[in-house]
NUNU-554457 format. One record per residue (C-alpha): z, x, y; residue in one letter. Coordinates in steps of 0.001 Angstrom, whole numbers, plus 500000, padded with zeros to 6 digits. Each point is the difference from the previous one (the first is absolute). Layout:
REM NUNU-554457
ZXYA ...
***
This chain:
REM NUNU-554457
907293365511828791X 502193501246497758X 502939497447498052X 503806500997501509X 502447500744497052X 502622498608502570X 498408496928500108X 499926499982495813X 503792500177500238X 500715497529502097X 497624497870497923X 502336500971496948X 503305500495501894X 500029497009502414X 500757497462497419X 502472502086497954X 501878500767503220X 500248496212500505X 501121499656496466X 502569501882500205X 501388498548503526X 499988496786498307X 501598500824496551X 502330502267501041X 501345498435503907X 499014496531499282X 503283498817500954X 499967501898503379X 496620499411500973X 500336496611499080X 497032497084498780X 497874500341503187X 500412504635499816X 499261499796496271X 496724497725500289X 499384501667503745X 500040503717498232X 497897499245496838X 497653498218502204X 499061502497502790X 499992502991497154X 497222497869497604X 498317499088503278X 499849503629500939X 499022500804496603X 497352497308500195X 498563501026503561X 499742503865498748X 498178499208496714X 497504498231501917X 499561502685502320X 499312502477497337X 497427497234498440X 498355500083502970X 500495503972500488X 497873500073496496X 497534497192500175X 499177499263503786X 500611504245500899X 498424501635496834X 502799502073499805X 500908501530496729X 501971499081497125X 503635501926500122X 501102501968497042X 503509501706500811X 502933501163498017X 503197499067502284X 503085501503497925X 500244502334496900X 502805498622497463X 500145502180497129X 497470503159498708X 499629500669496518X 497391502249498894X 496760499435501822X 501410496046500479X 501265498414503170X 501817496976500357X 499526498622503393X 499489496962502840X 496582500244501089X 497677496970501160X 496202499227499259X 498778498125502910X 496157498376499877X 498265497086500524X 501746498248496993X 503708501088500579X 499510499019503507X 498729496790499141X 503323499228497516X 502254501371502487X 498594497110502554X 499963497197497653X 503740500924498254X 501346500242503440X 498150497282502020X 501172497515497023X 503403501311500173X 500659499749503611X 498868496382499599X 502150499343497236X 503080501294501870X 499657497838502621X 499366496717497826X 503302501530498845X 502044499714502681X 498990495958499387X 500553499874496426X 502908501967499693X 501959498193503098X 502885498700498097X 500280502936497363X 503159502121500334X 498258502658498357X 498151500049502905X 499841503659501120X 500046501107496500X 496930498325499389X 497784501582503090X 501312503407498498X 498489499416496815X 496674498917501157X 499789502918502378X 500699502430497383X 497389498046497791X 497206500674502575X 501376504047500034X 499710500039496587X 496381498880499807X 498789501957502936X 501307503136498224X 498045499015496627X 496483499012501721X 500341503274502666X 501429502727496824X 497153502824499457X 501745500635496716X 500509498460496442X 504362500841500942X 499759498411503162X 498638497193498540X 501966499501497396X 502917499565502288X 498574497596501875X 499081498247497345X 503365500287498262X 501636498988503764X 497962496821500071X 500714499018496485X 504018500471501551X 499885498027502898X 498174497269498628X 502744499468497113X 502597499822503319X 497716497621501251X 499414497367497094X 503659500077499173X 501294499966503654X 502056496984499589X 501679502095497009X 502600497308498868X 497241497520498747X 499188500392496381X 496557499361500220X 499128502584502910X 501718502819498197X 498172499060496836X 496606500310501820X 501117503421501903X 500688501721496572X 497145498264498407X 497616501657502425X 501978503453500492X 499969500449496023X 496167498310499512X 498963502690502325X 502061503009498465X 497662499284497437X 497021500642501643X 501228502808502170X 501073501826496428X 496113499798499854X 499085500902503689X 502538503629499233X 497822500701497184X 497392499988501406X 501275502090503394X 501005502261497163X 496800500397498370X 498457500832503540X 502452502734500530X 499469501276496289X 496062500202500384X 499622500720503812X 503499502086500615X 500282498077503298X 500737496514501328X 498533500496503237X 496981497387499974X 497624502059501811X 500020502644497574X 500062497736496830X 496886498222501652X 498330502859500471X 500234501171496068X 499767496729498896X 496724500339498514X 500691503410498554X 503686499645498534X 499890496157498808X 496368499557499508X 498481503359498561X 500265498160496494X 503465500780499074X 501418497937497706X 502811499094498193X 500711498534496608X 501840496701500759X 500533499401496552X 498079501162496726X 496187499265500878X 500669498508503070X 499737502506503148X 499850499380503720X 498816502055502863X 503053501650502414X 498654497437502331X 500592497116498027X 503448500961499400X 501449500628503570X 497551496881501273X 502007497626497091X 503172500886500658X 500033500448504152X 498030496158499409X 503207498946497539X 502072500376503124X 497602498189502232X 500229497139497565X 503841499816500785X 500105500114503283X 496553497545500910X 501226497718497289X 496888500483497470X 500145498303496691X 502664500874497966X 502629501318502684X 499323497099502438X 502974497942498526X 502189500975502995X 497633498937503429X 501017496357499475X 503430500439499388X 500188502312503434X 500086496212501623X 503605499958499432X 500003502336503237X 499993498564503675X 496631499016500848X 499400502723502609X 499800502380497007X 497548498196498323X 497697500509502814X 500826503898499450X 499595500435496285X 497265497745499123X 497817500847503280X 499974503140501879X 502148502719497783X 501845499904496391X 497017498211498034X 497412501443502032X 501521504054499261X 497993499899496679X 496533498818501096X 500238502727503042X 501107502659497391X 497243499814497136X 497642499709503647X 501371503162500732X 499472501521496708X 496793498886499908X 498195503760499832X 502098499712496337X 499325496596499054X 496126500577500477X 500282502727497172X 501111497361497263X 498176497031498652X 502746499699497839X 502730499175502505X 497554498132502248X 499006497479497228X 504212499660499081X 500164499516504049X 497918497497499780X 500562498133496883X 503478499514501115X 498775498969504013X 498173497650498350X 502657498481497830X 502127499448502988X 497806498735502172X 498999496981498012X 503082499175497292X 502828500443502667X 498156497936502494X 500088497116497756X 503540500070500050X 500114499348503577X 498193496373499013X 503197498480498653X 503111501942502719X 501409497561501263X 502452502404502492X 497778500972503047X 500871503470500423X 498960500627495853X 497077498312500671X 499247502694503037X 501442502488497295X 497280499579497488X 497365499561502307X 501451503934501149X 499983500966496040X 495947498826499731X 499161501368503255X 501147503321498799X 498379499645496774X 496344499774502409X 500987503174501726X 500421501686496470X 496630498695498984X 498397501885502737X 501809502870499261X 498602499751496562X 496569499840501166X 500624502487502030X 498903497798503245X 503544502559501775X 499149498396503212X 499785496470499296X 503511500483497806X 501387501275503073X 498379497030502290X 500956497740498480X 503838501579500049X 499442500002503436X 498687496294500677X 502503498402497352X 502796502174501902X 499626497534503055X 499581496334498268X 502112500669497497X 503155500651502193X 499157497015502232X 499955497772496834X 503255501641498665X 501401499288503774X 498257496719500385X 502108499152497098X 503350501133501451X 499092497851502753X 499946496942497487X 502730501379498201X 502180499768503435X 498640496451500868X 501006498954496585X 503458500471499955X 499424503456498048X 498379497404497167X 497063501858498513X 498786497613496964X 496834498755501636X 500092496360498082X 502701499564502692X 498100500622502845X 496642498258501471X 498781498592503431X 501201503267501678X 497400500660501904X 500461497754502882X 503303501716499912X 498844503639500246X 496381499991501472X 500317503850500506X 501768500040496233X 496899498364498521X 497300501446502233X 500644503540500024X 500816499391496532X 496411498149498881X 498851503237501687X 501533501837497700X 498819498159496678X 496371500027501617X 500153503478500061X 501651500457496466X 497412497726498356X 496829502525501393X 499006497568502687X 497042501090501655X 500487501668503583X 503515500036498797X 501501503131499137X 500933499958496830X 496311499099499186X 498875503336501244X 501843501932497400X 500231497853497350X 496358499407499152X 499518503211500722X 502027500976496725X 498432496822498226X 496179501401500902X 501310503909498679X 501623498227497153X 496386498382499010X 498130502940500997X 502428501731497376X 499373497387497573X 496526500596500076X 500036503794498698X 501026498599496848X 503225499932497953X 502364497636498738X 502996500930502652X 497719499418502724X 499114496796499042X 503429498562499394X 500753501725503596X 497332498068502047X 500446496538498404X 504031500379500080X 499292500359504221X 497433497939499868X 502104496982498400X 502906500764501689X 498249499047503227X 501050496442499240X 502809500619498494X 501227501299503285X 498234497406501866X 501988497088497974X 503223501763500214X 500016500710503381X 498558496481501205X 502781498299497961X 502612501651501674X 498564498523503609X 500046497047498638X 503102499621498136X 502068501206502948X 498033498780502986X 497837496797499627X 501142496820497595X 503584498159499754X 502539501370501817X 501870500747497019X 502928502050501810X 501647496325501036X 500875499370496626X 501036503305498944X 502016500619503415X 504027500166499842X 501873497665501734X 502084502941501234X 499227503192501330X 499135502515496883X 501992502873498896X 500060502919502407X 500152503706498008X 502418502117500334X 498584503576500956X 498968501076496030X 497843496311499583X 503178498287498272X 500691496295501265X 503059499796501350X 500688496722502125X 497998496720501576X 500007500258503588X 497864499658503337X 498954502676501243X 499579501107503701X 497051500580502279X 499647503729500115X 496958499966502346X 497471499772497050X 500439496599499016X 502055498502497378X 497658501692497363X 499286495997498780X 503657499407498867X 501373496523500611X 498810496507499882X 497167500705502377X 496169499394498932X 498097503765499456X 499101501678503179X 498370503393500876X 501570503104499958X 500955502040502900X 497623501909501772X 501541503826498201X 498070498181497148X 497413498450501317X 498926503013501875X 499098502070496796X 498322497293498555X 497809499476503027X 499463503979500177X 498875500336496182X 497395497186500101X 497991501833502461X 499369502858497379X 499905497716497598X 496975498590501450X 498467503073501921X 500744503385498015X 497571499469497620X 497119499157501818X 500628502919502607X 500757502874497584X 498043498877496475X 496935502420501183X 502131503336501202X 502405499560497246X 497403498706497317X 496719501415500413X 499902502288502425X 498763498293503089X 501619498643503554X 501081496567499746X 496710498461500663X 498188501276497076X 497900503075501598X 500589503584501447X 500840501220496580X 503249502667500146X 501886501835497421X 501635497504497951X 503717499063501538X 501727501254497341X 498530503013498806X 500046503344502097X 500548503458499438X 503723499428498276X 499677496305498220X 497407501723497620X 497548496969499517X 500009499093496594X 496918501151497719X 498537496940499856X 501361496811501814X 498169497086498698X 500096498747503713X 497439502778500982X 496976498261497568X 501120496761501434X 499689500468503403X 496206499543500881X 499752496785497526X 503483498642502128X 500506500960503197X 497976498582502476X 502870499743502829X 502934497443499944X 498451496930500520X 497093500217497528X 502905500972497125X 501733497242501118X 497131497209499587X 498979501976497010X 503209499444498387X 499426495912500026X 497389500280497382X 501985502453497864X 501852498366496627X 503582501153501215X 499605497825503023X 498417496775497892X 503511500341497408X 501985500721502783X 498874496673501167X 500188498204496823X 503492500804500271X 500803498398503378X 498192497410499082X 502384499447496899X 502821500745501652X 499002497501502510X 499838497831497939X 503304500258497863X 502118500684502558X 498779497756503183X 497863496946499032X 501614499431496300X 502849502218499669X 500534497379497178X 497892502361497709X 501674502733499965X 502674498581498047X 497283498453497486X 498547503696500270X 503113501286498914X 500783497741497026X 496473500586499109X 500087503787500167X 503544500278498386X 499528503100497856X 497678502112502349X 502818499063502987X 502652500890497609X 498556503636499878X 499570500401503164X 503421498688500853X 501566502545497413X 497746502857501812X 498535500950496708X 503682500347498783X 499300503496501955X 503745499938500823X 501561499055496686X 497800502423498765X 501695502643502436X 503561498251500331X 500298498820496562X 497707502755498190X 501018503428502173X 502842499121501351X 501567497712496590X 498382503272498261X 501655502459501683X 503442497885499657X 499691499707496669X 499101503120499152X 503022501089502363X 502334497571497658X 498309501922497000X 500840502914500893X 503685499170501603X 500444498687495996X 498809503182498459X 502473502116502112X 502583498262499497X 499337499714496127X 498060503314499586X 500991502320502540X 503583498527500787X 500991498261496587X 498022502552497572X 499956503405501988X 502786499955502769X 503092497407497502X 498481501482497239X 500435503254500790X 503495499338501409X 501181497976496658X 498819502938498102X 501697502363501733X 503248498310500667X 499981499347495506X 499409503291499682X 502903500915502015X 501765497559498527X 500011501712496831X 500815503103501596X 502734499153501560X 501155498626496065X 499921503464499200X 501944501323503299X 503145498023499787X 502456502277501159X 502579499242497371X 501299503010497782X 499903498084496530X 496206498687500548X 499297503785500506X 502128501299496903X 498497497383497628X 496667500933501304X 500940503828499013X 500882498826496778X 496544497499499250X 498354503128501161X 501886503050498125X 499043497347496848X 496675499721500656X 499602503406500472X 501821501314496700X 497893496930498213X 496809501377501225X 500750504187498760X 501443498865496517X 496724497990500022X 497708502913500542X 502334502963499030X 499486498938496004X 
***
């Protein structure tokens, strides 16, 4: 059974064409066309990806390698739209499009009340386009524009309400964070065009080992040289680090909050943050051929991981606290890639893909009960309020804090076992990698339990911080314009008015209900296929679910020496995994949180008064963003300032006036000499005529 390119294209096309419907005849089509349109084309994009999933996994068929449309020739070089379809792509294209189909409809919720209304389902439909045609490209080009389109639509996104200051700070904070990285990622696409003369990833694959890895090097500076690998592996990682938010370009992810919380869901779960881990996956046949640029992939997973999960400890808004949770989850998946466990990297993209947008949505769901209020030390006691809320949301932290049977435990201490198994070769990076995961197990585990408890269980804190009028409703760009009720559109009141908190509407509801099952099941079904080469039970051992004739397994995954100490089916991992250390901290951190936050919330104020300097640096975020805002930013200012100085005093006062001035003196004193009157010119006849007879009597003698 062979994969239809017809069905690729309506895979890509479907949500484009919806996209455009939307954007462009919003106001014919109306609210109920524009959501209707977008809808049906993810859906069908959703229902053909799985098909072809299926096609390649449950029908052995093979992987699909096709060039669609030629661009440009130059020389022996082709620019064109082609698609690489195996096991892994399919798997993406199912997750980015089963999480976006889910978020549209908790859109149509959300969004009730927003003018900008169609614009909006536009903008997330071109989103999911964008990232279907950067996980399905079969070329570095192809790539690059998806990459590049993402990066576009996500800025349109986090400043959608573009007439409040703060969202249009974030949007260029995160479009201009990332230009940074992506300067990287080009050099890198550069240096694989230089060295292989293609970009077509087949054929760079394929020569990997003799173009990049023969032992070429280059002198990076004097005495220092690195291998052809090492160079294009850096810089393609550099632009990872942008996009997935790795340690020292992750200043942007929490600042995307500023967006509705629909898009939350998109960038932190199933597609923008997620574009790097599935890219250095991709390139793994290059990554494998550097040490080098696996230890910096590391060292930096590491780093993130642990130091921006501690950050999460003291957010106080619940969609930041969600945010860093994102940051350190994406910091685990680097790990792996660092170890080069490929497979558990891309796992656990998969896993966190599902809980993480039902905890982002979960907290739109508060966020709508609350009056739009998001500071959770004015929330508590929700959860007889929302059952589903809280539910479907303690599902969700289960599964983030590597509960066993839970999903999120299936991948995550999968990357925590290659991560020690690592450790164990020797060598200092290793080390730091495996206790950085290994700690941040409770880290994540505090965080996470904190927020339950802050917004669902103790005081019902929202009494005293409710308004004793309706709040501000936005105009369509996020700007508060007036007080007034608001009608019942058929989705509820969204929690505006005097009324206690109540649950959402059932377009909400309904993709929080349909996330918690994976949440709770994906993992335990798919951890032996996708992991370790097995069915889901543990035995009939198959090619690996990643890895076929196209996805080029990786030299040597670490996954592949773990798998007979491991993998004993599901359910022995699972009750294995309660006498690991991750699970005992991850405990010692509910327990703690428990504690603080339920029984005697009363000391986590003496906590804080305690802690006052370590909380201070963890409220400034390391000073990460004064170091970028005040240092880059102020630098480049100033150095802008500088230079508008020295051209207007150098090259305006000195150069350009000075120029002038001379010019127009020396003119000046022409012009003396050019008078036009007859008796200037006769006495200068006369000065001269005597100067002249002075000068031959003078010599003549």
């Amino acid at each position: 059974m062979a994969i239809s390119t017809t069905h690729l294209l309506i895979v890509v096309l479907a949500p484009l064409l919806g996209s455009i419907v939307a954007g462009l005849f919003g106001r014919q089509v109306g609210r109920t066309g524009a959501h209707t349109v977008t809808i049906l084309g993810v859906a069908a994009s959703c229902a053909f990806s799985c098909y072809v999933l299926w096609q390649l996994v449950g029908q052995g068929a093979a992987p699909y390698n096709q060039n669609l449309y030629t661009f440009f020739e130059v020389g022996s070089y082709s620019a064109h739209v082609g698609f690489m379809i195996d096991r892994l792509t399919a798997m993406m294209m199912v997750v980015v499009t089963f999480v976006s189909l889910l978020v549209h409809v908790y859109t149509i919720g959300y969004m009730a009340e927003d003018p900008g209304y169609q614009r909006f389902f536009s903008y997330i439909s071109l989103f999911t386009f964008s990232m279907l045609m950067l996980v399905m490209s079969n070329n570095f080009l192809q790539l690059f524009f998806g990459w590049e389109a993402v990066g576009l639509v996500s800025y349109l996104l986090i400043g959608f309400w573009f007439k409040k200051p703060s969202a249009i700070f974030a949007n260029l904070k995160a479009f201009l964070v990332n230009r940074v990285g992506d300067f990287g990622f080009l050099l890198g696409i550069a240096a694989v065009l230089y060295w292989f003369g293609t970009l077509d990833y087949a054929t760079v694959f394929a020569n990997a080992t003799l173009k990049a890895g023969g032992g070429l090097v280059v002198e990076i500076l004097p005495g220092q040289a690195w291998s052809v690998a090492t160079i294009i592996c850096v810089c393609l990682f550099i632009g990872a680090m942008g996009k997935s938010a790795q340690v020292p370009l992750h200043v942007w992810l929490p600042d995307s909050m500023e967006g509705p919380t629909p898009i939350s869901a998109l960038i932190h779960a199933a597609t923008m943050v997620t574009a790097g881990i599935f890219m250095v996956a991709r390139m793994s046949p290059l990554f494998e051929l550097s040490d080098t640029a696996l230890a910096f992939v590391l060292f930096i997973g590491a780093t993130t991981a642990f130091f921006t999960g501690l950050i999460g400890i003291v957010q106080n808004d619940i969609k930041r606290v969600v945010a860093y949770s994102t940051l350190s989850q994406l910091g685990y998946m680097t790990v792996a890639l660092g170890v080069s466990a490929y497979s558990a990297a891309v796992f656990h993209l998969m896993t966190h893909a599902f809980f993480k947008a039902l905890l982002f949505l979960g907290a739109g769901s508060v966020i709508i009960a609350m009056h739009h209020e998001q500071d959770m030390r004015k929330m508590g006691g929700l959860r007889k309020y929302m059952p589903v809320t809280f539910w479907t949301m303690l599902i969700g932290t289960l599964a983030l804090v590597a509960t066993p049977f839970f999903s999120g435990y299936y991948s995550k201490d999968v990357i925590i076992e290659a991560a020690k198994h690592a450790a164990g070769q020797g060598g200092w990076v290793a080390q730091y990698g495996y206790w950085a995961v290994l700690l941040g197990a409770f880290v994540t585990s505090f965080y996470s339990f904190r927020l339950l408890y802050m917004t669902f269980f103790g005081a019902e804190r929202f009494r005293e911080a409710a308004p004793s009028h309706p709040v501000a409703t936005h105009d369509e760009h996020g700007q508060h314009t007036r007080h007034e009720p608001l009608h019942d559109d058929g989705h509820g009141d969204h929690g505006h008015g005097p009324h206690e908190p109540r649950e959402s509407p059932w377009v909400v509801t309904v993709p929080l209900v349909l996330l918690a099952i994976p949440s709770i099941l994906i993992g335990f079904f798919t951890a032996g296929p996708m992991l370790f080469g097995t069915d889901w039970r543990g035995h009939d051992e198959q090619a690996p679910f990643f890895f076929g004739a196209i996805d080029l397994a990786p030299a040597r995954d670490t996954l592949a020496a773990l798998g007979q100490e491991l993998w004993h089916g599901p359910v022995a991992f699972a009750l294995h995994g309660f006498l690991t250390p991750a699970f005992w901290l991850a405990a010692a951190g509910f327990v703690l949180a428990t504690v603080m936050y339920w029984w005697k919330p009363e000391l986590a104020a003496r906590a804080r008064r305690t802690f006052a300097l370590p909380v201070r640096v963890l409220e400034k975020k390391y000073w990460a963003d004064d170091l970028w805002i005040g240092g880059f930013a102020g630098g480049g200012l100033l150095l802008g300032r500088v230079s508008r100085k020295g051209d207007e005093k150098l090259i305006d006062g000195l150069i350009v006036n000075g120029a002038a001035r001379l010019v127009d003196l020396t003119s000046g004193l022409a012009r003396r000499a050019q008078s036009g009157y007859l008796y200037h010119y006769a006495f200068a006849m006369i000065v001269g005529l005597i100067v002249l007879l002075a000068v031959l009597i003078r010599y003549w003698r």
